[in-house]
ZAMARGU-4260 file (C-alpha; in steps of 0.2 Angstrom, whole numbers, plus 5000, padded with zeros to 4 digits):
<rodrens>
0) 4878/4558/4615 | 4870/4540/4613 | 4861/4531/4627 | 4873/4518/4632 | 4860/4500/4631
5) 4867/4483/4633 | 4871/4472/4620 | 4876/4454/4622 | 4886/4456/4606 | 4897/4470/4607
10) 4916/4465/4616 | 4916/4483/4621 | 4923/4484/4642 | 4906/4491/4647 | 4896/4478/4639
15) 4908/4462/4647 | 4907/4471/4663 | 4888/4472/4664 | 4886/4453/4656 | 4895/4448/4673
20) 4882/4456/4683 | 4870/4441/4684 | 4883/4428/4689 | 4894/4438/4702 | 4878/4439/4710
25) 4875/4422/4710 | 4890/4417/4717 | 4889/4428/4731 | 4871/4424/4737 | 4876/4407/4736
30) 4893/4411/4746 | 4882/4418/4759 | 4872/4402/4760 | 4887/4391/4760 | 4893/4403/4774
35) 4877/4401/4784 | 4876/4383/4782 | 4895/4378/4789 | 4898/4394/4805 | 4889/4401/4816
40) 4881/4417/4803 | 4864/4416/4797 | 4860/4422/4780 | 4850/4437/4791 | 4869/4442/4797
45) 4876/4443/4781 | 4864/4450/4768 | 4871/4466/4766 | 4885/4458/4758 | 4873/4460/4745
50) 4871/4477/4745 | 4891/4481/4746 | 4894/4469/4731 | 4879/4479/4720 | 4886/4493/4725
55) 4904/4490/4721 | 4898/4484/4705 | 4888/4499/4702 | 4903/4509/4705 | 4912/4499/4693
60) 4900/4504/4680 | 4907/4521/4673 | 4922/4519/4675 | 4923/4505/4659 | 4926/4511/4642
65) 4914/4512/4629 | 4927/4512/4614 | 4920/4500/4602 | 4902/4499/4608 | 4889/4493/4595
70) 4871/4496/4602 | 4859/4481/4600 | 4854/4479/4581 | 4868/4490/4575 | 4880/4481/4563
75) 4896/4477/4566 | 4911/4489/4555 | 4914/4477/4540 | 4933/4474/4535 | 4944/4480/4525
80) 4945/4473/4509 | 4958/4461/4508 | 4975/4466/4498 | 4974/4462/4479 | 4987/4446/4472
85) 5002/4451/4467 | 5002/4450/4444 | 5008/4432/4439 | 5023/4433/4430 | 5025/4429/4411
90) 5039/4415/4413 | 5034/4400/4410 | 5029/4387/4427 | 5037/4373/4419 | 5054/4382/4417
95) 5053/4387/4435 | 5063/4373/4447 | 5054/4368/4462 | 5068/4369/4479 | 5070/4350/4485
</rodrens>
């Protein structure tokens, strides 16, 4: 089994799940100041908010799927080729009538 490593590329559910990471964290320190600024909680009330939200995301982590994953400098699976054009017929395209 590989070791699982984040790649900003791959659209695999792991990989969007760990990009949002960074800004869930943002948003709730900036909750928590927005909250300490407008009630009566300081920030030193409410920090372990912190820890439940790394937590929770933590216990999100294993439970997203892998299917898909590309590791970071792997390339992506190429396509399939596309179908070949159907053969031209032999009548003539001046004796064909265009519909009007």
């Amino acid at each position: 089994m590989q070791e699982y490593k984040y790649n900003p590329a791959c659209r695999c559910s792991s990989c969007r799940r760990s990009g949002l990471t960074g800004p869930v964290m943002m948003v709730t320190i900036g909750t928590l100041f927005l909250i300490a600024n407008y009630t009566r909680f300081d920030f030193g009330d409410l920090w372990p908010v912190i820890l439940i939200v790394m937590g929770g995301l933590m216990l999100l982590r294993p439970s997203s799927s892998r299917a898909g994953h590309l590791n970071p400098g792997a390339q992506p699976p190429t396509p399939p080729p596309a179908p070949s054009a159907p053969a031209s017929s032999s009548q003539n395209p001046s004796s064909q009538v265009p519909n009007v």
